[in-house]
C-alpha positions, 0 to 999 in steps of 0.5 A: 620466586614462583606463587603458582600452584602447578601440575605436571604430567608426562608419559614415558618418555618425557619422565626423566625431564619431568622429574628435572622440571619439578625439582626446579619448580619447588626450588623456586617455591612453586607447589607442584602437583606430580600426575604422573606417569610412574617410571620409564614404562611404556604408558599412554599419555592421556592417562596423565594429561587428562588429571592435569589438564582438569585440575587447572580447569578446575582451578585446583592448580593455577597452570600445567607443564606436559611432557612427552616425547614430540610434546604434540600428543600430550598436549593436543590431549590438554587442549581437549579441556575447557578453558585449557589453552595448552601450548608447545613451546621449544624455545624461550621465545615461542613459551614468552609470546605463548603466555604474552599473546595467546594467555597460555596456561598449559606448558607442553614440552618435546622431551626428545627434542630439548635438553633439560637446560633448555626445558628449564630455560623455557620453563622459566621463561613462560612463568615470568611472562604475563598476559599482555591483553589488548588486541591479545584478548580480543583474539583470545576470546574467539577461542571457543570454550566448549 
């Protein structure tokens, strides 16, 4: 069961996938806020990734997915909020340290690049992980927040 509140934006070309990642978000009882984009239409991600990005910022939701096509501009886009330590995750392994070792609270996704079983994968993947402090914080903590 996931207790996390959680935003989720993509542009085009990551719609279909971010439509697969919500539906297994909310089967596993995370309350998702959807930021869009609205359909396979051309569109720029920022439009989404700023919205959701705040929101975790904000602390309306507790952690964000991105999804475009590469993953790289949507989440350099999330990067760009206070607070917001977005990471691109192509696999299990990199989402499970970028939550254990660099307290990653934005998932972004390649939609080209993964199938939805992988990106389903990784999505539970880095919500099961946590936070494992230490010498991790210490190194975390020289991110600056603007």
């Amino acid at each position: 069961m996931l207790n996390y509140k959680i935003g989720i934006a993509s542009d085009h070309a990551g719609y279909n996938l971010r439509q697969e990642v919500i539906a297994w978000l909310k089967k596993q009882g995370a309350i998702v806020t959807d930021y869009g984009c609205p359909s396979t239409e051309s569109c720029d991600y920022p439009d989404f990734a700023h919205p959701m990005a705040a929101s975790v910022e904000e602390g309306v939701n507790d952690m964000g997915i991105a999804i475009c096509s590469t993953g790289n501009g949507i989440c350099m886009t999330a990067n760009h909020h206070q607070g917001i330590r977005a990471a691109l995750c192509w696999d299990e392994q990199i989402a499970r340290l970028a939550r254990q070792h660099n307290n990653a609270n934005v998932l972004c996704l390649p939609a080209s690049f993964v199938s939805v079983e992988k990106a389903l994968q990784i999505v539970e993947v880095f919500f099961a992980s946590e936070f494992e402090g230490g010498r991790h914080e210490r190194r975390v903590n020289k991110i600056p927040v603007r």
